[in-house]
C-alpha positions as CSV (number, residue, x, y, z in Angstrom):
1,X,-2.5,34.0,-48.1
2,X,-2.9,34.8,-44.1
3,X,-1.1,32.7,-42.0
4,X,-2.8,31.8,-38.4
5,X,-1.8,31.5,-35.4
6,X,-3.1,30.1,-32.1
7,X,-2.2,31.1,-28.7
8,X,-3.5,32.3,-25.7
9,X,-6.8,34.1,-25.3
10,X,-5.6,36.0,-22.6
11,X,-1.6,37.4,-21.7
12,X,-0.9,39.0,-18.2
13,X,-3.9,40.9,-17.3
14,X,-4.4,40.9,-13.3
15,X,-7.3,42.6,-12.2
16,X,-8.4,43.7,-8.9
17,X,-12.2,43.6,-7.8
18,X,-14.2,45.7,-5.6
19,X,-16.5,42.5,-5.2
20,X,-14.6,39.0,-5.6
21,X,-17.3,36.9,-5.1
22,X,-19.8,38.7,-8.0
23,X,-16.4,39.2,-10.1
24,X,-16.2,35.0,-9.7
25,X,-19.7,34.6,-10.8
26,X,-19.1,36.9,-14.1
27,X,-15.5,35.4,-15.1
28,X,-16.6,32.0,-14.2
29,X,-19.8,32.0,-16.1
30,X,-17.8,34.1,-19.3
31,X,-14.8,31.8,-19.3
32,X,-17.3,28.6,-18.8
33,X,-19.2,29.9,-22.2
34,X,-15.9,29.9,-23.9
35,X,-14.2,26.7,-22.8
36,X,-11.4,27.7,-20.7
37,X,-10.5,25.9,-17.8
38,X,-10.1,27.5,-14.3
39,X,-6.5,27.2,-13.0
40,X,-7.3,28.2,-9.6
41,X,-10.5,29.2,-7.8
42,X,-10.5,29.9,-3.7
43,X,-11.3,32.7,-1.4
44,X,-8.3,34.8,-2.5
45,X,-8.6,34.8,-6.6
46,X,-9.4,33.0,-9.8
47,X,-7.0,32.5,-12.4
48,X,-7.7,31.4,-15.7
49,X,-4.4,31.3,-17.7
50,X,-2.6,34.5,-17.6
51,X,-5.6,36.0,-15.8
52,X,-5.7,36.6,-12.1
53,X,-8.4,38.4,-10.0
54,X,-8.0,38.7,-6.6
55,X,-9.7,41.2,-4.4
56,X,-8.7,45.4,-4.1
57,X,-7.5,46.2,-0.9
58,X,-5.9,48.8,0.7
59,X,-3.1,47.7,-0.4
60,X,-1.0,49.1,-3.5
61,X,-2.8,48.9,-7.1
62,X,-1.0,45.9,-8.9
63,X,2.1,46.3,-10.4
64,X,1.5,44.0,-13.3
65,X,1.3,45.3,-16.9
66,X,-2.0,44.1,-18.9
67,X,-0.9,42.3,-22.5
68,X,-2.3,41.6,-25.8
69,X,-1.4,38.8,-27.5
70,X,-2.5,38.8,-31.6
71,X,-3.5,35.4,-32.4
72,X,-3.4,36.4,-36.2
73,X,-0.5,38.1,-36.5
74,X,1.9,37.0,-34.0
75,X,2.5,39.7,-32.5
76,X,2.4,41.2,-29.0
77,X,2.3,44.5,-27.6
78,X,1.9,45.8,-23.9
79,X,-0.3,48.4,-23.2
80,X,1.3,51.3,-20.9
């Protein structure tokens, strides 16, 4: 018999947005439909968990490395 597992929708993904504000809107109405609570909303990012947006600059890309976390399984792997 499968065995479950719960954890977290979402594991280390950081993504940067061209356009915050309409990035905001998108996440905020997506994460809204799906209960997840906001963690922190201002002028400089949203975070939702182990989700953060914030905005791309000229700065260097982010040096974070996007996860996936298998709820059914247990199991994690990073994606290069």
């Amino acid at each position: 018999m499968p065995e479950w597992h719960l954890g977290r929708l979402i594991d280390h993904v950081h993504l940067r947005a061209r356009d915050l504000a309409a990035s905001k809107r998108f996440y905020r109405a997506v994460l809204g439909a799906l209960d997840q609570t906001i963690n922190a909303d201002d002028e400089t990012h949203l975070q939702v968990d182990e989700l953060w947006i914030d905005a791309l600059g000229n700065d260097r890309p982010s040096a974070r490395a996007p996860g996936v976390s298998g709820s059914r399984s247990g199991c994690r792997a990073a994606l290069p």
